[in-house]
Structures are given as C-alpha cells and as structure tokens.
C-alpha positions as CSV (number, residue, x, y, z in Angstrom):
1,X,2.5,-35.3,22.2
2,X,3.6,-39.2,21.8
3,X,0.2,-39.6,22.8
4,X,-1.3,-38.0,20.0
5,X,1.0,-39.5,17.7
6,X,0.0,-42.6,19.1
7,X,-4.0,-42.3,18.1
8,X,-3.5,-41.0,15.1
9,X,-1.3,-43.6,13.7
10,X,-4.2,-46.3,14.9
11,X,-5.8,-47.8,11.9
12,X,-9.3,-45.9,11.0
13,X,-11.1,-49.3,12.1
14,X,-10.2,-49.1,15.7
15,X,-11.8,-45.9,16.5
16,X,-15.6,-45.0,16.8
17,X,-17.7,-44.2,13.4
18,X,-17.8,-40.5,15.3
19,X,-14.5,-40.1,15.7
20,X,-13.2,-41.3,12.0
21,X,-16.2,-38.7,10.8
22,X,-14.5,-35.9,13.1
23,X,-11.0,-36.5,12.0
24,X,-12.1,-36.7,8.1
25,X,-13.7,-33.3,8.7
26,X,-10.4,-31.8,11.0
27,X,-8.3,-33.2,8.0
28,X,-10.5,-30.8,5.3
29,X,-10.6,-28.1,7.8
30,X,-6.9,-28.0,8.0
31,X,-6.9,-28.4,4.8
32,X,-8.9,-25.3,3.9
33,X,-7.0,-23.1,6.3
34,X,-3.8,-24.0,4.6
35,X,-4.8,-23.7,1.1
36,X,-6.2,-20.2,2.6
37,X,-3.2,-19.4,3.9
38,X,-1.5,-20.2,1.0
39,X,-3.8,-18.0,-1.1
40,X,-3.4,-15.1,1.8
41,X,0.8,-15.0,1.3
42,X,0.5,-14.9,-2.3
43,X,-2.2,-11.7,-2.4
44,X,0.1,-10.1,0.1
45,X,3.4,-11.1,-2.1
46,X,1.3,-9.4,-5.2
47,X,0.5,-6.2,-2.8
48,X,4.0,-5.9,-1.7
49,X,5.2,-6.1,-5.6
50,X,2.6,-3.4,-6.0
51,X,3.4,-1.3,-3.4
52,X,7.4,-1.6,-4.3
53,X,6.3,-0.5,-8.2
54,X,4.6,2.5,-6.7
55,X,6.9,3.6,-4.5
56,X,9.4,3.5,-7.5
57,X,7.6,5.4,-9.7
58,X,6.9,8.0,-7.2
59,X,10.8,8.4,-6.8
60,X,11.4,8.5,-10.1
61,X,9.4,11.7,-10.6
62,X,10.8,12.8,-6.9
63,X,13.3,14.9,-9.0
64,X,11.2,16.4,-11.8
65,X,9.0,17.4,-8.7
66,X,11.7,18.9,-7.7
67,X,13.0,21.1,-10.6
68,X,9.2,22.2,-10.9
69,X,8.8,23.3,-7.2
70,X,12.5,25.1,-8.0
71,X,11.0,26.8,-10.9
72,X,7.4,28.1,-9.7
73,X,9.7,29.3,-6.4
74,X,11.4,31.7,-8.6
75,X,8.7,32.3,-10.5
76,X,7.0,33.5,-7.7
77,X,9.6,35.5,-6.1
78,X,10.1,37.6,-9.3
79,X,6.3,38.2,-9.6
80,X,5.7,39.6,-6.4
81,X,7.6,42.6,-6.6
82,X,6.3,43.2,-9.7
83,X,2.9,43.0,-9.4
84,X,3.8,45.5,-6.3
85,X,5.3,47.6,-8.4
86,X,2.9,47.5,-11.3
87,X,0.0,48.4,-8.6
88,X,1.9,51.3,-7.4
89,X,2.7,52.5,-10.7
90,X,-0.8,52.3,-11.5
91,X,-1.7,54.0,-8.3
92,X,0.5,57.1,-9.4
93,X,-0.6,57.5,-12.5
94,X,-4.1,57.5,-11.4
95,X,-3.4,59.9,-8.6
96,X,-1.3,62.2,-11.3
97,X,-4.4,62.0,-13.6
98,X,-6.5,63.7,-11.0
C-alpha cells in the first residue's frame, strides 16, 4: 500500500504519457461511480420515505378495515338464517297452495 501511495504522489511528469492518460481516465471513472452511488443512496432514501408513507397510511385505515370486516360478519350471520327461513316459508306456502 505505501507503494501505491508512493506512485501516486509522483509528479504527472515522471510517468509515461500512457500512464498520466490511464490515471486521468481511472480518476473520472471513480468519479462517475461515486457520483452514481451517490445518486443510488438518495433514490433508495426517497423509496424508503415512500415505502414508510405507505405503510402508514395502510395502518391508519387498519382499524376502519376492521370495524367494516366486524360489521359485514354480522351482517352475514343474521342473513343466513333468514334467507333459510324465507326459502322454507316460501317452500310451505307453495306446497300449501297445491
């Protein structure tokens, strides 16, 4: 590693035309990647924002769900009988009318 440090703290003018060209272009490279990776953190910051506003919402409706699914239960249960009942009452009387 001192090594490295070494060569890169040499002046440009000691190394090869080649080499200076490859280290300008490993410099923008890096470059790039880090303004990528800077743009990658803050889409995922904005997606985790998101994500947290939707799962918020979708709690706060957690209890109206609730008091719906509570009500179309009953709802239900007092139905059935009495569509049974209203089909066997009609059942009679059509039976009685014969």
């Amino acid at each position: 590693m001192s090594e490295r440090t070494k060569r890169d703290d040499e002046p440009l003018s000691d190394i090869s035309d080649e080499d200076r060209y490859f280290i300008e272009q490993r410099d923008l490279v890096l470059q790039d990647i880090g303004q990528t990776m800077d743009s990658i953190l803050n889409n995922l910051n904005g997606l985790n924002i998101s994500l947290e506003n939707f799962i918020a919402v979708g709690k706060e409706f957690e209890s109206v769900s609730d008091l719906w699914s509570k009500f179309y239960a009953g709802v239900s249960s007092a139905e059935i009988p009495d569509v049974e009942g209203n089909v066997q009452e009609q059942a009679m009387e059509s039976q009685e009318e014969l």
